[in-house]
C-alpha positions in Angstrom: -45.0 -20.4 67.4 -41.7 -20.8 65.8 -38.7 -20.8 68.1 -37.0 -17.7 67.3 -33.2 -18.8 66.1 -29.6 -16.6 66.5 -28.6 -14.7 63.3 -25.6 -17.0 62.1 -24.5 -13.5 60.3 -22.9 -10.6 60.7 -25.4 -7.8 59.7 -23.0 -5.2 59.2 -20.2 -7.1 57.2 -23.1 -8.3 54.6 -24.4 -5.0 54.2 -21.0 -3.8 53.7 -20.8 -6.4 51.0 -23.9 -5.9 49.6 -22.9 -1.8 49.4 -19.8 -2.6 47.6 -21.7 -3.8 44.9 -24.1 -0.4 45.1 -27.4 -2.4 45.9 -29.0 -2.2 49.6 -29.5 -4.3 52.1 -33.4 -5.7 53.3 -33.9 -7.2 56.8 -35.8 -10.2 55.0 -32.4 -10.5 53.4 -30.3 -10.8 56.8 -33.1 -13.3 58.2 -33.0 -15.5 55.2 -29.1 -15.5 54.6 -28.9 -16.6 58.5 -31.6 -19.4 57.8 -30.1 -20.4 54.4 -26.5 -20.6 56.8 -28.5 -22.9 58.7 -29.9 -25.4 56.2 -26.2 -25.4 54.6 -24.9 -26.4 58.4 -27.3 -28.8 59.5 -26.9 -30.5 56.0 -23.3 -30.5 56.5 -23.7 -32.3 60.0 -26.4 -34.7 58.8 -23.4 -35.7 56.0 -21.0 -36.1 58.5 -23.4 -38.2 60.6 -24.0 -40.4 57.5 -20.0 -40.6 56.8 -19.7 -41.8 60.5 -17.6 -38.8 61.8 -18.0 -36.3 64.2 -16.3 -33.4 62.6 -18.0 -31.1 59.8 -15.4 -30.4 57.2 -15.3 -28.5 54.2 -16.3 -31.2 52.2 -19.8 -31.8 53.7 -20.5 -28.0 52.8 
């Protein structure tokens, strides 16, 4: 079983975002947005391992 991971999001600030454009706002959606955050992060960090440094910054986004 796959170990159940924090939302990285903040559920009501994307549906507000998601509202302002007059669409609505899935569950699936929240879940995936949080693991697509994720991916983007742990990318980041692996890039920032590579470049020998210990600090993500915006450039490894």
């Amino acid at each position: 079983m796959a170990k159940k991971r924090e939302p990285l999001v903040v559920a009501s600030k994307v549906k507000a975002y998601i509202k302002s454009k007059k669409m609505m706002t899935s569950s699936e959606a929240l879940l995936s947005i949080s693991d697509s955050v994720y991916s983007m992060l742990d990318k980041a960090a692996n890039r920032a391992k590579a470049n020998r440094r210990s600090t993500v910054k915006a450039q490894d986004l």
